[in-house]
BAZAPA-360853 format. One record per residue (C-alpha): residue number from 1; chain; x, y negated, z negated. Coordinates in Angstrom, 3 decimals. Layout:
% residues N
+-----+--------+----------+----------+----------+
| num | cadena |       xx |       yy |       zz |
+-----+--------+----------+----------+----------+
| NUM |      A |        X |        Y |        Z |
...
+-----+--------+----------+----------+----------+
***
This chain:
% residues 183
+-----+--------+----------+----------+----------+
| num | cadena |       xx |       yy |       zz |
+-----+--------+----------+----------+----------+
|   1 |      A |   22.252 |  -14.808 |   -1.468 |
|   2 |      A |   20.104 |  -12.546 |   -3.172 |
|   3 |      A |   16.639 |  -11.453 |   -0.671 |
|   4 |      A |   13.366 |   -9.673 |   -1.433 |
|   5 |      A |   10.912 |   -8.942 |    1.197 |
|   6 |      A |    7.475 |   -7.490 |   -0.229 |
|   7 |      A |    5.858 |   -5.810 |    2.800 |
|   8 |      A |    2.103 |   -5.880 |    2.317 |
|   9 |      A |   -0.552 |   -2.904 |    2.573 |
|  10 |      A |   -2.485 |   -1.723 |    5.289 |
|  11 |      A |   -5.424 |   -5.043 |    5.082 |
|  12 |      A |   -3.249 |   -6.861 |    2.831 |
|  13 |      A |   -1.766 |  -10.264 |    3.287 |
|  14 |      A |    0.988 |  -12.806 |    1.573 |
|  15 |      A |   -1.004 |  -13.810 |   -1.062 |
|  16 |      A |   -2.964 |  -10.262 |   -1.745 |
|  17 |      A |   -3.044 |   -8.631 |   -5.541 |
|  18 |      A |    0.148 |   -8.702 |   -6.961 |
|  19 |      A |    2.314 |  -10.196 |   -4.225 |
|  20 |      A |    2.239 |  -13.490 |   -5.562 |
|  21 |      A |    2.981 |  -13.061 |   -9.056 |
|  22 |      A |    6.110 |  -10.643 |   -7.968 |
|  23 |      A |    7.286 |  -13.373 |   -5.643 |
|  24 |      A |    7.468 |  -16.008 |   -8.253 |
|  25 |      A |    8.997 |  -13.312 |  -10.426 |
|  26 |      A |   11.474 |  -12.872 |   -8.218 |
|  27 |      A |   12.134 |  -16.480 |   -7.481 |
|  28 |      A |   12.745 |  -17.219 |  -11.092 |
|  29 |      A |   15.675 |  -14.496 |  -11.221 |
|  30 |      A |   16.727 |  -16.387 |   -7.917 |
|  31 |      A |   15.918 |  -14.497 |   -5.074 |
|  32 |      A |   15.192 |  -15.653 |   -1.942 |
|  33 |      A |   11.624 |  -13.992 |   -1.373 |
|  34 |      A |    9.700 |  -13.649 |    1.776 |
|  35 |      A |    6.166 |  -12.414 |    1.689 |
|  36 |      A |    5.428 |  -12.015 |    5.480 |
|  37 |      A |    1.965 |  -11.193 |    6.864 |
|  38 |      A |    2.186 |   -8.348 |    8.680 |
|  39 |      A |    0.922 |   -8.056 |   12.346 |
|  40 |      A |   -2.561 |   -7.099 |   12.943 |
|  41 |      A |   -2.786 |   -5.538 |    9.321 |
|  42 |      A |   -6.719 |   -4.151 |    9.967 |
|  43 |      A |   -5.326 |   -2.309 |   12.287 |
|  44 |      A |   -1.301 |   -1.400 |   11.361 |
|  45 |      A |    1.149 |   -0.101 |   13.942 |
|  46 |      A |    4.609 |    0.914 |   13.830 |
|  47 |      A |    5.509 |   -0.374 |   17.421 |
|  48 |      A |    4.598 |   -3.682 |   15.611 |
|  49 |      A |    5.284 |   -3.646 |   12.227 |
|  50 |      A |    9.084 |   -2.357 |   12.737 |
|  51 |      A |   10.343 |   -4.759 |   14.696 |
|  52 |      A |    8.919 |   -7.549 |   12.744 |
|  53 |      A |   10.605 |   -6.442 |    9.612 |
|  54 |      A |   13.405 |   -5.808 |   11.408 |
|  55 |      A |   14.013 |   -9.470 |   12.902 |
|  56 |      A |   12.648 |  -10.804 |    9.296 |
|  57 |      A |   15.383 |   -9.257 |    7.885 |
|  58 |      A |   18.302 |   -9.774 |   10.233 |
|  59 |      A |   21.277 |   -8.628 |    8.717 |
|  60 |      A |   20.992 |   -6.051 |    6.326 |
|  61 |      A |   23.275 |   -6.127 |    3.149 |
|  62 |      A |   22.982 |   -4.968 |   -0.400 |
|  63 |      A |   22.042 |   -8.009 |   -1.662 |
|  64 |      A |   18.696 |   -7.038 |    0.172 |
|  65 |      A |   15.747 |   -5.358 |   -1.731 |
|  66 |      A |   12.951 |   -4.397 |    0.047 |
|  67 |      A |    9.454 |   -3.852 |   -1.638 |
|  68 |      A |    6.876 |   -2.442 |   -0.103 |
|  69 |      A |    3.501 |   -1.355 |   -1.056 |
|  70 |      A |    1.342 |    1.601 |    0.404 |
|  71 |      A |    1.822 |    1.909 |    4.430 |
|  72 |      A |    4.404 |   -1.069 |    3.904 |
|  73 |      A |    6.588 |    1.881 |    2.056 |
|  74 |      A |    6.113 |    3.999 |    5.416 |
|  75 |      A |    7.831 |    0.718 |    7.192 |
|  76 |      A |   10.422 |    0.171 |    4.970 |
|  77 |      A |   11.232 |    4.408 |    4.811 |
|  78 |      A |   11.065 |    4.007 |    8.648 |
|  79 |      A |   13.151 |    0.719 |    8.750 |
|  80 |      A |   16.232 |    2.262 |    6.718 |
|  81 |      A |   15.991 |    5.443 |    9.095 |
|  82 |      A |   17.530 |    3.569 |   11.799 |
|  83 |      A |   20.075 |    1.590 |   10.022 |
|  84 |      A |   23.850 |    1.943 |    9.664 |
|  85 |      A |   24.231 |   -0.354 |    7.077 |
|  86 |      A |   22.615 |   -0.334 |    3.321 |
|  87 |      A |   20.945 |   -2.668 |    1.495 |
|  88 |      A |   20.526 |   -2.962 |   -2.063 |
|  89 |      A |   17.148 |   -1.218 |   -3.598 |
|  90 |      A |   14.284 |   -0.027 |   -2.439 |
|  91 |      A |   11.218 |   -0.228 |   -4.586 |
|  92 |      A |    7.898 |    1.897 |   -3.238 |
|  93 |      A |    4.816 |    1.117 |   -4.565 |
|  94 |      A |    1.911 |    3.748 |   -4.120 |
|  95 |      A |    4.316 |    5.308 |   -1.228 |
|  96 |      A |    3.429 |    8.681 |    0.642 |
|  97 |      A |    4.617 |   10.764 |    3.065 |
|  98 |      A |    1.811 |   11.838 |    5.480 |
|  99 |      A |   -1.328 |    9.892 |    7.212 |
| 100 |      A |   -3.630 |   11.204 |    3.820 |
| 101 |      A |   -6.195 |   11.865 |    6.295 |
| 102 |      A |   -6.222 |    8.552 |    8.248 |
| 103 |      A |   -6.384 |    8.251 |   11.856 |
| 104 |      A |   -5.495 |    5.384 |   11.770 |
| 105 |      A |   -2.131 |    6.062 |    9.926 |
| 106 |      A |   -1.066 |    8.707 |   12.500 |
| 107 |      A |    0.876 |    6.157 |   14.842 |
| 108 |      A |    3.502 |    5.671 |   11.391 |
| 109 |      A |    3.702 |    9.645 |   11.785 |
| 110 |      A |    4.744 |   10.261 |   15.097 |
| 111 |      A |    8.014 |   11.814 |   13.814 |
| 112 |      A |    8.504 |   13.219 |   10.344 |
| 113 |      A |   10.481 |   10.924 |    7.916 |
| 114 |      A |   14.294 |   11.714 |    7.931 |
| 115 |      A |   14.713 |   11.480 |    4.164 |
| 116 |      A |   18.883 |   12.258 |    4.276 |
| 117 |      A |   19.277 |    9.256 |    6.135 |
| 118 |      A |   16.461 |    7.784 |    4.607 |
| 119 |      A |   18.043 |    8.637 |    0.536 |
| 120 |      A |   22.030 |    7.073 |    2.118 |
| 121 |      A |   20.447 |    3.602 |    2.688 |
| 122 |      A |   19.627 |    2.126 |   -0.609 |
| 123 |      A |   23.122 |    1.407 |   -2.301 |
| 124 |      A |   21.241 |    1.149 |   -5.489 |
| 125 |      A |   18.696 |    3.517 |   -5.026 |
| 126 |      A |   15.030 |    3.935 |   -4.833 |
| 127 |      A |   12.380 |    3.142 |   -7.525 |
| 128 |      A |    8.631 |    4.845 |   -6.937 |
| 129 |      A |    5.820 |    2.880 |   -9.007 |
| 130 |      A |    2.854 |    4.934 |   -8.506 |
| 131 |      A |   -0.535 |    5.361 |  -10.120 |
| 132 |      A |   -2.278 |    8.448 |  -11.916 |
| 133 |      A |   -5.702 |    7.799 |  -10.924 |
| 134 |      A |   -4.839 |    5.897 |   -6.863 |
| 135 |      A |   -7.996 |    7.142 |   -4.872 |
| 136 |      A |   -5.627 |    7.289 |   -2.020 |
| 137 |      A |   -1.943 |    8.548 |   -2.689 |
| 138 |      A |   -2.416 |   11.493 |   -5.311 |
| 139 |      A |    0.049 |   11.756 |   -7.813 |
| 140 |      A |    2.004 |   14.590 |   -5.648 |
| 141 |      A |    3.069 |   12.469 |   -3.423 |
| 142 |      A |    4.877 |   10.271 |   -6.010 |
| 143 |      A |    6.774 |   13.600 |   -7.042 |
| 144 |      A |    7.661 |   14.682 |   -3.537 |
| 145 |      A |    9.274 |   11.206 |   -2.943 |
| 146 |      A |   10.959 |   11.435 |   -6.004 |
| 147 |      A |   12.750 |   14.768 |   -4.783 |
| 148 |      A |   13.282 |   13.628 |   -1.229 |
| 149 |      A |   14.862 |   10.282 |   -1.740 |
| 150 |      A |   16.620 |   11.092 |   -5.318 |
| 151 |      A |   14.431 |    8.347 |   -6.585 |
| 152 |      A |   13.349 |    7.119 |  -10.022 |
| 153 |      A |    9.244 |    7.570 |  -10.477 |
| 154 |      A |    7.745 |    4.686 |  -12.494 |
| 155 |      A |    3.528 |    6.653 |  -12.793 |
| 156 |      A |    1.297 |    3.755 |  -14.543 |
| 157 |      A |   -2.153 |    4.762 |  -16.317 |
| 158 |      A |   -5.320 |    3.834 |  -14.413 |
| 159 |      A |   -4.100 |    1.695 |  -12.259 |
| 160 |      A |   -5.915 |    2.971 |   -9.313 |
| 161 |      A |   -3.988 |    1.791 |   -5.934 |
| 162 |      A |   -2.733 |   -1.439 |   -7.361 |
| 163 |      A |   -4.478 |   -3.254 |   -4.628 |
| 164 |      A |   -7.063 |   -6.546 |   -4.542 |
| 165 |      A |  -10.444 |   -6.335 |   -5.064 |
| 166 |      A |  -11.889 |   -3.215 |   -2.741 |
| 167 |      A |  -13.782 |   -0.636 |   -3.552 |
| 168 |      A |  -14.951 |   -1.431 |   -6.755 |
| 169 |      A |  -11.449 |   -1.351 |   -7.863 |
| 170 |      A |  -10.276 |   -4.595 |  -10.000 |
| 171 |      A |   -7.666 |   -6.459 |   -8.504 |
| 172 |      A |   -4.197 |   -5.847 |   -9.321 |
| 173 |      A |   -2.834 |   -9.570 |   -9.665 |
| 174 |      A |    0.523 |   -8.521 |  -11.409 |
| 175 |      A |    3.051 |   -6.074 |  -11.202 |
| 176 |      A |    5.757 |   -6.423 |  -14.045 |
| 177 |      A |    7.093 |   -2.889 |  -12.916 |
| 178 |      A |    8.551 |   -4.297 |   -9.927 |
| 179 |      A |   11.074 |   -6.948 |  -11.342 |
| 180 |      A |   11.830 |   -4.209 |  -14.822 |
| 181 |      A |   13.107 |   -1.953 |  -12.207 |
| 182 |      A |   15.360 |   -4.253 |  -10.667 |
| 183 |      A |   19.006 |   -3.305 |  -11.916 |
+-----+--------+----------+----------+----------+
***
């Protein structure tokens, strides 16, 4: 059967910004779709957030597609480091490389990302969605991605982090991008 796990942001939940709309997306072209909330989101660490994804998921295969959005990419990146199987596609929205400055991003950082193991894990490859204007992930970090994994880069226009409501930024309650870049 056909699985899609969207792993949330750092803050985020199940039914944050464009989660829900993807899931039922997703449902409709008859995926099973799990939308778990992460562990302790306010306050995201690896030690946690691996192994949760990890027992989510169970068996890998490539009829799995993992989605993940912001530090959820960071998980998923970290996720396929340590497996020996492959799954289907990866899809990284608003994905980066580094903490960007956060302390409290450091703990997903520990060891830099092994992107040749990383890049042999997706049978069907990666897809990068970022945004031209995210206050967070600048636009470089879409392109270094994009080199390190082999990836395709999706940029949108203005579409800031593609989060919920914060910061003054408009929510981002669908995310068409996601299910287009399917096959």
């Amino acid at each position: 059967m056909k699985r899609a796990i969207i792993v949330h942001c750092w803050g985020g939940n199940s039914k944050y910004a464009w989660y829900p709309s993807v899931q039922k997306e997703l449902e409709t072209l008859g995926y099973q779709v799990f939308v778990p909330d992460m562990p302790n989101t306010d306050t995201p660490k690896l030690n946690e957030w691996l192994p949760f994804l990890s027992n989510l998921i169970g068996t890998p295969d490539d009829d799995l597609v993992l989605i993940g959005h912001s530090v959820g990419t960071v998980v998923i990146m970290r996720y396929l480091e340590s497996l020996k199987e492959k799954i289907g596609k990866a899809i990284l929205v608003a994905g980066f490389t580094d903490p960007l400055g956060f302390k409290e991003l450091e703990n997903f950082f520990e060891t830099k990302l092994d992107f040749e193991k990383i890049k042999t894990k997706s049978k069907n490859g990666f897809v990068l969605i970022q945004s031209d204007n995210d206050p967070y992930v600048a636009n470089k970090e879409g392109i270094l991605l994009r080199g390190e994994l082999n990836a395709k880069l999706v940029v949108k226009h203005n579409a800031l982090h593609m989060s919920g409501s914060a910061d003054g930024e408009n929510a981002c309650l669908s995310l068409p991008e996601v299910t287009e870049n399917l096959v």
